[in-house]
Every structure is written in C-alpha cells, then in structure tokens.
N, C-alpha and C positions, 0 to 999 in steps of 0.2 A: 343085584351084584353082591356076591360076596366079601366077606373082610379081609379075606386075601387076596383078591383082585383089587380092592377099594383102598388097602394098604400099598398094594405094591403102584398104584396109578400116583396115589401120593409119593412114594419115592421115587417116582423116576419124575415126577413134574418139579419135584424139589430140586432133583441132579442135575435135570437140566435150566434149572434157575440161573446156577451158573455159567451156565453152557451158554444160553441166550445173550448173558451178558457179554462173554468172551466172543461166540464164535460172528453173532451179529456185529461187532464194535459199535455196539450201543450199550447204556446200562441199565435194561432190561427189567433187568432183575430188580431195579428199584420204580421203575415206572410201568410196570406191569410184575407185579407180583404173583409166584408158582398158583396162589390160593385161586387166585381172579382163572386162571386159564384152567383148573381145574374146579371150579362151581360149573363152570360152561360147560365144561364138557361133562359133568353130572346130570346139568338140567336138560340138555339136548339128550340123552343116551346114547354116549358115545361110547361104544364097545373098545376098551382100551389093552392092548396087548403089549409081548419086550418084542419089538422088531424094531430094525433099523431106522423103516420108514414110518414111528408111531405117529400120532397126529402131532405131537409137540413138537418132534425132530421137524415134520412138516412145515407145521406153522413157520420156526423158527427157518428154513430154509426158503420160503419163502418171502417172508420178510423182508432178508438181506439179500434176495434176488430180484427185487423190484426195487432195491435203493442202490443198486449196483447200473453203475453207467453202461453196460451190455448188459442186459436182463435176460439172458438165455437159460435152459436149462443147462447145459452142458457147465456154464460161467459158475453156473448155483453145486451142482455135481462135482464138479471138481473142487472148487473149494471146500466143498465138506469131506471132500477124502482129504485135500492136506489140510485141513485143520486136527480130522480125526488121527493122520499122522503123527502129527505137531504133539500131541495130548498123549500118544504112547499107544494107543487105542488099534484093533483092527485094522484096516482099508477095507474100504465101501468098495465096489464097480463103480468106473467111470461110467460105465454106461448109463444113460437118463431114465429109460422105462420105467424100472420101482419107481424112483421117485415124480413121474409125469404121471404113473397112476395112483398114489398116495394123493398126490394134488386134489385128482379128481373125486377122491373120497372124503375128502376136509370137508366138512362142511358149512356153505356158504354163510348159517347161520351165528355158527362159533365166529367168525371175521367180523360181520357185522356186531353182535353182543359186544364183542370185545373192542370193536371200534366206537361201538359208542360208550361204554365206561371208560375208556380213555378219554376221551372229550369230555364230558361230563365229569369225571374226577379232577381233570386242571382246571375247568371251571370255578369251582364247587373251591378250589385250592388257591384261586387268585388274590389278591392283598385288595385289600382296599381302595388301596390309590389308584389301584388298575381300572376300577370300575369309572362309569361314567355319570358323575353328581349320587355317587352309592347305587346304581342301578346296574342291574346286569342287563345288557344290551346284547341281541342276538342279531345278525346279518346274513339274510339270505339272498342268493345269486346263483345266480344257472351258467350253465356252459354245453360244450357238446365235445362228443372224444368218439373217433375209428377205430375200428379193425378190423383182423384180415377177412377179406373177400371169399366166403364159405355158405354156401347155401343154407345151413345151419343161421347163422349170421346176417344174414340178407332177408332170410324168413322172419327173423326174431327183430330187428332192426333194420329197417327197409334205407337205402341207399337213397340219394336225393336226388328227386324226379327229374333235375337237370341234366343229369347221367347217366348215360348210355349203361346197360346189362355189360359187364364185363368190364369195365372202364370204372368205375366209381367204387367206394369203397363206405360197408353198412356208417350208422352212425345213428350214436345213443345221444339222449338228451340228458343232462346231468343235471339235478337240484341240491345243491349245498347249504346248510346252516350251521353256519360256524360261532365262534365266540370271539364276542370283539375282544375282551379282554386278552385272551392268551391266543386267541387264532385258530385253536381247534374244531375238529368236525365234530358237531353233534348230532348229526343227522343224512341221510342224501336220498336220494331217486333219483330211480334211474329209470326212463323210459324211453321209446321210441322218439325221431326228433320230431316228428308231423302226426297227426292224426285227434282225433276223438277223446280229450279227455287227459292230452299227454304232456300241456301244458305246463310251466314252472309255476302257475299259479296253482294246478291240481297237484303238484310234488308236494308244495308251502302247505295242501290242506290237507294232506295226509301229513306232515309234522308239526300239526296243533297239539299234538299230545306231548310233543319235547318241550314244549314252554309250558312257563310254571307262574303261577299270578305273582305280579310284579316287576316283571320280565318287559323289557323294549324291545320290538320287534323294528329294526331298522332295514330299508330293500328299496330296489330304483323303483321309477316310477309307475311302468306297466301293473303292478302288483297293487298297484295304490286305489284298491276298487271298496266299495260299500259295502258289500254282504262279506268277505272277507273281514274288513277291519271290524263289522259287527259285532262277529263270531270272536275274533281277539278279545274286545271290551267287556262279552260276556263272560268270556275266559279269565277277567284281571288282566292282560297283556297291552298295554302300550304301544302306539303303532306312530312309525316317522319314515315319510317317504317324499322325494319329490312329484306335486301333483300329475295326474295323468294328464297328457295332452289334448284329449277330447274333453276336459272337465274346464267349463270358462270361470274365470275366479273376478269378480268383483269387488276390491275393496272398501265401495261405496255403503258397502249391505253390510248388515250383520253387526254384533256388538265390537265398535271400536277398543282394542289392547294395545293402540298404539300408531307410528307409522306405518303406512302396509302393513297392518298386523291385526286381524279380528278372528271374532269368532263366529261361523255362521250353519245353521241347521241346513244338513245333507237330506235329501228324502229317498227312501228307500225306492229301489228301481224294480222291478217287475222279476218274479221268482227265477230263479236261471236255474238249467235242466239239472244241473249236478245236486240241487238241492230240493229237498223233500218239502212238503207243505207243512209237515209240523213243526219242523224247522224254521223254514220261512216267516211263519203266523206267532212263532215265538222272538223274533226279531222287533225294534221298536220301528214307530213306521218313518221316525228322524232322528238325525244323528247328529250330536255337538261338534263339529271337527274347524281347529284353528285352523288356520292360513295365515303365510306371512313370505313377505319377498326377501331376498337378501341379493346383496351386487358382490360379487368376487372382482376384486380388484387385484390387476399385477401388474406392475411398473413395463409397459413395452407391447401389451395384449390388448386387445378389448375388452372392454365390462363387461361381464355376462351378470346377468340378472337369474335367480331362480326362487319359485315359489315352492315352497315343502307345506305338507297337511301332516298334524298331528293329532293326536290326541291329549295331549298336552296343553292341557288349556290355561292350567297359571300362570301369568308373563312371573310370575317372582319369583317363584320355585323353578321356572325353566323358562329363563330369559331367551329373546333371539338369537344372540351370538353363541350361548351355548349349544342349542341346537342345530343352528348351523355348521357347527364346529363339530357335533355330533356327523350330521349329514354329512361335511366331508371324509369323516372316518369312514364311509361307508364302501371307500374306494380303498378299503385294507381287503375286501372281500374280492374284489379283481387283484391282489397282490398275491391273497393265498390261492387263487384258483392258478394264477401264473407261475409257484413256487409246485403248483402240484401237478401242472400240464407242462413245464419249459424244463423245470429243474427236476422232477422227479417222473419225466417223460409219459403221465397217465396220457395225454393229447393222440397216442397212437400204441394199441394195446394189442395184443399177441397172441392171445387166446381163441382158439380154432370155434367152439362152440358158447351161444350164450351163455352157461354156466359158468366157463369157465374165465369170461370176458365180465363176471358180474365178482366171481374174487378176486378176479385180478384190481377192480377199482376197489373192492371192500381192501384188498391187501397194501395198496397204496394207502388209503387214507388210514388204516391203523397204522403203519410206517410214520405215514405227516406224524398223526396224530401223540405217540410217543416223542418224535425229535421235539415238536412243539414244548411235550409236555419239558424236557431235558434244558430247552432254552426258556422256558419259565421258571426251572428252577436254576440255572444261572442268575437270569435279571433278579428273582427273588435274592441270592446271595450277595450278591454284589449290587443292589439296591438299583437299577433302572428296570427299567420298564420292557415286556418281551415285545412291543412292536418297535424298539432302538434297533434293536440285535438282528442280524442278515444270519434269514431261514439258509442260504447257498452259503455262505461260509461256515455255518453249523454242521450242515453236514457235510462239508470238505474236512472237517475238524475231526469229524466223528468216524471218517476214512483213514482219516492219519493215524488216528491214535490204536486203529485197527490192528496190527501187528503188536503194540503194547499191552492190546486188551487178550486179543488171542490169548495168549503165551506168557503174561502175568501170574503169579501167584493169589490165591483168592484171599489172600492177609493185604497183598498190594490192591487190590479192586480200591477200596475206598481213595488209599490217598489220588491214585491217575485220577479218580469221578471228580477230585476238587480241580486237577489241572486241567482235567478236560473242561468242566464249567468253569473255569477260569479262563480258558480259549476262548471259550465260546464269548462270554459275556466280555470281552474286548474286542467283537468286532459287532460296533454299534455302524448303525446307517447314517451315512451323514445330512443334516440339515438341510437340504437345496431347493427351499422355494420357489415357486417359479419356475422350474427346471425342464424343460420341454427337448424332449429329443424326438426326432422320425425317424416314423418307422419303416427304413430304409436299409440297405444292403450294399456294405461299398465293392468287395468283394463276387465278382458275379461267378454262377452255376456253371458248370460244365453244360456245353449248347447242346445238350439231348432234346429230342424232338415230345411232345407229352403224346401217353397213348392213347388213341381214341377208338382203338377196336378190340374186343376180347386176347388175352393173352395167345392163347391158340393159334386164331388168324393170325396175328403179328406175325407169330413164329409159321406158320407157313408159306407165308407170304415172303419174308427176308430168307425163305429157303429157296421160293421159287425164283430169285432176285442172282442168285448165287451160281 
C-alpha cells in the first residue's frame, strides 16, 4: 500500500471519528478510537478506497442498524441519507443494494478483532473495586439464536429434529465469555445446536487462549468436568462452578475446611476423543478440588441447598460466603445474554446466508460491547459500580440523546458525553431480593393457528379453500 492510499485511509478513519460519534448516537469516537479500526483494517488487508460505501461508513452503518428497534436495511439507509442531509453533505440513494453489498464485503474478521478489543480494553480498564477479592473473574454461558428459513441456513445450521422441513427455523448455538466485572464480550462461538463436537463445552475450549494466569473462570455446572478444569490449572486459571450432577460428593472424605467444606483428590477419567494422548499423559493423574454446600435462604421459599467445586482451596483467602456470593454473580451472565437476545433482539436474526448470520451476532456484540464499555465509564465517574446501572435504560438514553449528538457541534461533543454519562449513571437497578416474577403473559396473541406445513402448501391450500 502506498503512502498515499495509507495517508488518505488515515484521513478519512479520522473524519469519520466524528461521524461514528454523531451519526451512531453513541460516543464512538472515545470508546473505539479511528487508530483501533484502522490497525484492523491494516492487519486483515483491507483494500481501502473514497466511496460512499468504504468499510468504515459500513461498519459504522451497521452498528447503529442492529441497535435500532427495526433493524432493516431500508431503517439503516435512510437514515444515513438524513443524517448526510442534516451534515450539508450529498444524498446517498434510498435505495439499499450499495449498501446490502458493502455489508457482504466487510469482513467478518475486522467485527470480531474489533469486538474483542473492546471487551478486553474495559476489562483491562475496570477499578478495583469492581473486581472480585482483586481477581478478575470470567463467566461463560451458552445460549441459542434463529434465523431465516434458507437452504443456505438450514445447510450451515440444521433446524431441530422436532420440526417438520418447512415449518422450523435453522438455529446456532451461542458460547459467551464475558467479564464479570464490566459485563463485556470477550469472546464467543458459534456453532451448530446438535452434533459432534458443538458443544458449549467445546466453544469454552477453544477460548482457553482469552484467559490469562490469574484469571477465575466462573460457569454452571455442566461445564464442571475434570480434563477441562486440568487444562485451566495448568494454564494458572481458577475454576468455580456448581458441581456436576452425575458427580456424588461426600463430605465424610477428604481433608476437613470446615462444615460441608473439604478438600478431596478427583482422579482423572479415561482420555476423551477431543483430546490427544500427549495431552492427556501430560495431565496429573489427581486433582486437588474443594467442595462445599451452601443453603440459599429466602423469607416465603424453600431452602435450596447447593454444592460448588473449586479450585480454591484456602478457606482464608476465599472463605465460603464469598464464593458463594461469587457463584451467585454468576446469574449476571444470564442478565447479559437477556440484554443482548430481548433488548438488543440478537434471539432472531436476519441474515439470508451464514456469513452474513455470523456479522450480524459479531455486529451485535461489538454494539453490547461499546454501550457496556460507555456505562462503565459512567459508574467509573459517578463512583458505583456498572452492574447498578440498567444496560435497557442506557441505551434508551443513548437514543435520546441521538438528535443532540447528530447535529451537535464537535466543540459541544464533550460537554453532552458528561450529560449523557450523567443519564446514564442515574439509572441504577434497584435492590429487590427475593424478587420472583413468572414467566407469564397477561395479555394474550392474536388466536392465529401455528404452521405445520411448508409455506407453499399453506398458501395453496387457503387458495384451494377460496
């Protein structure tokens, strides 16, 4: 690449520095910096040209089209004509084509890179306090998300065997590790929901490389297996999970730390197919791992009782109650999957072919992963903590203030960035222990009948009816 192609890619990632700030009503431009989005697109060799649709105008349209409550193209198109209005600038074509095949020329890798240094930079940027007993804790959790019904689609992500050809719709299996601290994605996979190897425990072990010695790896219990937590230990990584149900725990054995609380040697189980022999052979052939019960008590409920294993073997440095208390944090990881499937609609996705079904979730999570990073530096200013602060009224906030950011002068940017994290960090979650609602519907659907036969049929059939 020349220095004048390699000059002019720097000035137009600079110009639209501000642009990303204004035209996404996010501020951008401070939690994703021009430099960051041009290393990437260096390192990938992204051939960079002045057109309408360059990859940054892209990105940047993108963005704000999956945090946009209709996530259409048309939704994302026309607003970038009136913005480019609004700014004195041209008019685009309403029309979507450019931009639907701009889309498909982004490439999937620049989203991800860029999705995980955002994660990993609020990380990395968390206070102290946020941490848990000074340790950084990581929390992974799985889910599963649809989309449209396209041979492409159904090929690449097979539709669930309960469902009729025609009638169901594909469906990927999601692995997430986030940061307990600020809440950000530092990681995911995405595979198929059934098959060979496509499990959220085979996601977890392709992201042993995201974790860094010292590191708590905290997950429910399925995940809570031997040759896994090995591999962690030999990594320096910290493992807390509640124990597996096929795993029988004895408090009678093993070195007494307490009430229900010891410590007792696991023995390694028999090599599993995903792991090689020299792997294996370099594993110990037992493993230190505590147990201890704890009883959740709520005034009106039942006791429950539950056993967690860790690796954590000091009661003094990491008493019961703190780990427990740890273990219930671990339900912020069902909070962010529900902020990013309910509130930011990843749960049913739009994207005609896998590729385009695979930016569409990297597009979201770089989205989360910015707003996250804007409500940590709220909580950072105004001194609480970012799991106070409600991710749904942030970004209601960061809607509002859209028209102010639009159409701002870039001398005014900084003072709105304090009112807007001023907004934000005033709408804390309130306290409500105990709090159990169902999950129930008082309002009912319109009485449409569900479809059980190919699109097709239906429609020839209510022809034949007529």
């Amino acid at each position: 690449m020349s220095d004048c192609i390699r000059w002019s890619l720097r000035h137009r990632v600079d110009c639209f520095r501000t642009q990303l700030a204004q035209y996404a009503s996010l501020p951008f431009s401070d939690v994703l910096p021009a430099q960051v989005v041009l290393d990437c697109l260096g390192s990938l060799g992204v051939r960079y040209y002045e057109s309408l649709y360059n990859p940054v105008t892209t990105l940047l349209l993108f963005l704000g089209q999956v945090m946009h409550a209709n996530p259409t193209l048309a939704v994302a198109v026309e607003g970038f004509l009136a913005w480019r209005l609004g700014q004195g600038l041209s008019p685009c074509s309403p029309d979507t084509g450019a931009y639907c095949r701009a889309r498909k020329r982004l490439p999937e890798a620049l989203l991800a890179k860029l999705t995980r240094w955002a994660g990993r930079e609020a990380e990395r940027a968390a206070l102290g306090e946020w941490r848990w007993l000074g340790r950084v804790v990581k929390v992974f959790d799985g889910s599963t998300v649809s989309m449209p019904d396209t041979p492409a689609n159904q090929k690449a992500y097979p539709q669930s065997r309960s469902q009729k050809p025609g009638v169901g719709f594909p469906v990927a299996r999601i692995g997430v590790l986030f940061s307990l601290a600020v809440g950000t994605v530092l990681d995911v996979g995405i595979r198929r929901w059934a098959g060979k190897f496509q499990s959220e425990l085979a996601m977890l072990r392709d992201m042993f490389a995201m974790l860094d010695p010292g590191d708590v790896l905290l997950s429910d219990r399925y995940l809570c297996s031997y040759m896994e937590i090995a591999v962690l230990r030999s990594l320096g990584v910290d493992f807390a999970a509640r124990i597996n149900a096929v795993r029988s725990v004895d408090f009678r054995c093993g070195s007494r730390l307490g009430p229900r609380d010891h410590v007792v040697e696991w023995i390694k189980p028999s090599r599993p197919e995903w792991m090689s022999p020299e792997q294996y052979d370099a594993l110990p052939e037992t493993m230190p791992m505590r147990e201890f019960a704890f009883r959740l008590v709520r005034p009106g409920y039942r006791t429950r009782t539950f056993v967690v294993a860790t690796t954590l073997l000091d009661p003094e440095a990491y008493p019961v109650a703190e780990i427990a208390e740890l273990y219930r944090l671990r339900w912020d990881a069902e909070v962010n999957l529900r902020s990013l499937k309910t509130v930011m609609h990843l749960d049913v996705l739009h994207g005609h072919s896998p590729d385009m079904v695979r930016k569409e979730i990297w597009a979201h999570l770089l989205t989360y992963n910015l707003i996250r990073t804007v409500i940590a530096q709220a909580a950072a200013s105004h001194e609480k903590h970012p799991r106070e602060l409600s991710f749904t009224r942030a970004l209601r906030t960061l809607e509002a203030f859209r028209f102010l950011l639009a159409f701002a002068h870039p001398e005014d940017l900084p003072l709105f960035y304090r009112y807007l994290l001023a907004a934000i960090a005033s709408h804390e979650i309130a306290n409500r222990p105990g709090r159990l609602e169902p999950r129930q519907r008082k309002r009912r659907p319109k009485p449409y009948k569900f479809m059980t036969k190919p699109r097709d049929q239906a429609r020839r059939q209510e022809t034949k009816t007529r």
